[in-house]
C-alpha positions in Angstrom: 14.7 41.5 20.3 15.2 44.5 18.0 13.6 46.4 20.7 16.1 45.8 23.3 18.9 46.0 21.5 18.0 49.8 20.3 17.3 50.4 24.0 20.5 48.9 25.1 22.3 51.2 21.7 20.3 54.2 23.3 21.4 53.7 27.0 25.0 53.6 25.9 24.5 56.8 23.7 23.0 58.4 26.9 25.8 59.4 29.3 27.0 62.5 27.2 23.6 63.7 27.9 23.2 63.4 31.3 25.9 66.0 31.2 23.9 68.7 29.8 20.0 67.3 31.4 19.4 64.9 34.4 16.2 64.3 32.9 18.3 61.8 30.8 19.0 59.4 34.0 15.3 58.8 33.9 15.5 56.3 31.0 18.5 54.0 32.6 15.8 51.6 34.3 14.0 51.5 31.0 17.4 50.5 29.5 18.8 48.1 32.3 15.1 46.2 32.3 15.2 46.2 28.0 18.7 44.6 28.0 19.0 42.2 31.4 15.4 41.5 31.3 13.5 41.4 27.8 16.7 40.7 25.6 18.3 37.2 27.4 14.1 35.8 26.9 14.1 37.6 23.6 17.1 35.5 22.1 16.1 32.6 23.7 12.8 32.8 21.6 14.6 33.4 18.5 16.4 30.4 19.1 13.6 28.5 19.7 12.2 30.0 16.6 15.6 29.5 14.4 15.0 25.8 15.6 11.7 25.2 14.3 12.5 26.9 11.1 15.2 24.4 10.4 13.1 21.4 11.4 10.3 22.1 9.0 12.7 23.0 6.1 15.0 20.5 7.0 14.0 18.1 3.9 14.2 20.9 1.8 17.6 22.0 2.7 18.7 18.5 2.1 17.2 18.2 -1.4 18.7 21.3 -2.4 22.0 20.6 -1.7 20.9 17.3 -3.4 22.2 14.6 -0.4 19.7 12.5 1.1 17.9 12.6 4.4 19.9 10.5 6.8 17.9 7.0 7.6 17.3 8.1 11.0 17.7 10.3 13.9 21.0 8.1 14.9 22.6 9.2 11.8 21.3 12.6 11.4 23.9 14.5 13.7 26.8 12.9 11.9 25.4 13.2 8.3 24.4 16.8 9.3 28.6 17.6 10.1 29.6 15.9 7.5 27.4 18.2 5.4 28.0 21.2 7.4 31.7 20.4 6.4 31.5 20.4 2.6 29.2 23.6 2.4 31.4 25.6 4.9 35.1 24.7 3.5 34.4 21.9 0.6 35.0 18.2 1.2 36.3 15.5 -0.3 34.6 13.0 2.4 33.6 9.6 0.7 30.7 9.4 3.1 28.9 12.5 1.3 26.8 11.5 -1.1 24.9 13.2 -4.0 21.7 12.9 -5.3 21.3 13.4 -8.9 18.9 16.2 -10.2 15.4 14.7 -11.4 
């Protein structure tokens, strides 16, 4: 992804120098393929990966911010706003609940 996105930095740096060399037009296919092919699959792999990250550590982010893992998958997506909530701009939500440190 890094990769594309310094393509896609260079092909936007390269007009002024098609001024002084046409050689420079040579590298716009290698900069349209970087940024409308590699990058869009690129992101979506990070995502992927972003994913998977927070599912394995999931537990742990939980216990760090010492609330409990929601009973099931039903009550994970409302536990998880609530959460995202209080962390973002501070809550005063009766639902959230604290675990004390062992």
């Amino acid at each position: 992804m890094d990769s594309a996105v310094a393509a896609g930095v260079w092909g936007l740096l390269l007009p002024p120098a098609v001024l002084h060399t046409l050689w420079a037009l040579l590298t716009l296919p290698f900069v349209y393929v970087m940024w409308w092919g590699v990058l869009p699959g690129a992101c979506r792999e990070s995502g992927v990966l972003m994913g998977a990250a927070f599912n394995l550590h999931r537990g742990d982010l939980y216990r760090a911010l010492r609330h409990p893992l929601p009973p099931d998958a039903a009550a994970e997506i409302p536990a998880g706003e609530r959460l995202t909530a209080a962390v973002l701009r501070g809550s005063d939500d009766g639902a959230l609940l604290y675990v004390p440190d062992p």
